[in-house]
C-alpha positions in Angstrom: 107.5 69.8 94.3 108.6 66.5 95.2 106.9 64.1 98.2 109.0 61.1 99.4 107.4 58.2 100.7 109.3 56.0 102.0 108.2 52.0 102.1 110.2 49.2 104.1 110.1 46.0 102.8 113.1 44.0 103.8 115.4 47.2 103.5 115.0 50.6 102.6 113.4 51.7 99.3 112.2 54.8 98.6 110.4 56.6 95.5 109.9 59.8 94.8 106.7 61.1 93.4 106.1 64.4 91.7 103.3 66.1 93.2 101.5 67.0 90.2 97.9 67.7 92.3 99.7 70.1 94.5 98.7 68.8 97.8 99.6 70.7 100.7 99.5 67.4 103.4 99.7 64.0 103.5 99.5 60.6 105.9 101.3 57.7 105.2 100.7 54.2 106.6 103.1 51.3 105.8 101.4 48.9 107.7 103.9 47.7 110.2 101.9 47.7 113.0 97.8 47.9 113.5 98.0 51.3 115.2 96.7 53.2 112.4 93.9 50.6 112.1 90.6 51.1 113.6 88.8 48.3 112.3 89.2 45.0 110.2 87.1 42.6 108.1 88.6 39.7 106.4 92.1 41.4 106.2 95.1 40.7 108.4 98.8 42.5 108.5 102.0 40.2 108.3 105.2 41.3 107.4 104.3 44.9 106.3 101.8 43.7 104.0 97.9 43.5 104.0 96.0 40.9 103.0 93.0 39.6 102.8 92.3 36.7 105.5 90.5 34.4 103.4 90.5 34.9 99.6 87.4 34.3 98.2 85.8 36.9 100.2 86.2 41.1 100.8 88.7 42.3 103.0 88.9 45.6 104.6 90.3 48.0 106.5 89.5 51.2 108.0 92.2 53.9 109.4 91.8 55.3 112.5 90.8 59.4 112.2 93.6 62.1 111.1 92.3 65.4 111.8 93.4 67.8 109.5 94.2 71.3 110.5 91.7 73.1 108.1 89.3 71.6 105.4 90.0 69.0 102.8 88.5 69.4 99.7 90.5 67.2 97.9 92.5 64.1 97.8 94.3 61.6 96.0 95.8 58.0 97.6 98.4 56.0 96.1 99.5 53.1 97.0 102.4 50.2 96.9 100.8 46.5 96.4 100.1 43.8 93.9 96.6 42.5 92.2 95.3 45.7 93.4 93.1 46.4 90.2 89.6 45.1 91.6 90.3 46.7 94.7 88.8 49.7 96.2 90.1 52.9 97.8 87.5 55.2 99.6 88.3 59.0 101.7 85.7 59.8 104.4 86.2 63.2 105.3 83.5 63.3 108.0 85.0 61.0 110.4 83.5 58.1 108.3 80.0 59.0 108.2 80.4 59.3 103.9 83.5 57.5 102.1 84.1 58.8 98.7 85.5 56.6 96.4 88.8 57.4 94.6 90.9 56.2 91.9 94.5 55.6 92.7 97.3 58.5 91.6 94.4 60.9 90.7 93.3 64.2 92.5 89.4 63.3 93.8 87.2 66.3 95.0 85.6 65.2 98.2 83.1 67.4 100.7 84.6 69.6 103.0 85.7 67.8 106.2 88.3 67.8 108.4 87.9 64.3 109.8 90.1 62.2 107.4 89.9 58.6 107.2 91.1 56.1 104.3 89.2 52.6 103.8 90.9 49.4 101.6 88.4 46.6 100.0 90.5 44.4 98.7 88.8 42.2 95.9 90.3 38.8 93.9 89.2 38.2 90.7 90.4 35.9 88.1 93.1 38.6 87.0 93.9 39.8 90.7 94.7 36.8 92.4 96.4 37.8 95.5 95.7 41.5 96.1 98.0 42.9 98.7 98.6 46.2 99.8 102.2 47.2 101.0 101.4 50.5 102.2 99.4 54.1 101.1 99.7 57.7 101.1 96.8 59.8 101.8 97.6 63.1 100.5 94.9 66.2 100.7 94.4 70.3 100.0 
């Protein structure tokens, strides 16, 4: 099967992605607003795009709570940016009690939960200068 997500970034792009893990749900946030944001360290929105506030130093987000009709058991995120390399992508499925940490485009097995919440560190280095995140899919079985 196939699972659009679609990303705005001036205009209307989209890119299809084969769904190789065969999950059954998914959330998308494209970060143009802060409603799917329950906290922030370090990390601000402009534009569509996240960023850390000050380089130099972690920023984070955490997504408000999706609850998921029955138990997740696994996951995979992917997600649009750039200098995203250092930066970290962790699944709670407990409401964020536990985060998991996942690698991008790659089916993660995670405790049973139904609580599903996604959590961005992004992290310069001297090869990811300006990491920026343009948007994510969580996507779960």
């Amino acid at each position: 099967g196939i699972l659009k997500d679609i990303f705005l970034k001036g205009g209307t792009a989209s890119v299809d992605f084969k769904n190789e893990n065969k999950m059954r749900f998914s959330k998308v946030d494209e970060f143009d607003d802060q409603s799917q944001i329950e906290s922030s360290i370090n990390a601000s929105i402009s534009n569509s795009v996240l960023s850390q506030s000050t380089l130099g130093t972690n920023g984070r987000i955490t997504s408000t709570t999706t609850e998921a009709t029955s138990d997740a058991t696994q996951v995979e995120v992917r997600a649009t940016g750039q200098d995203l390399n250092a930066s970290t992508f962790d699944v709670s499925t407990d409401g964020g009690v536990n985060y998991t940490a996942v690698t991008l485009n790659t089916a993660t097995n995670v405790t049973a939960g139904k609580l599903l919440k996604m959590r961005i560190t992004l992290v310069d280095n001297s090869t990811n200068l300006l990491p920026r995140c343009f948007g994510y899919s969580l996507l779960w079985r």
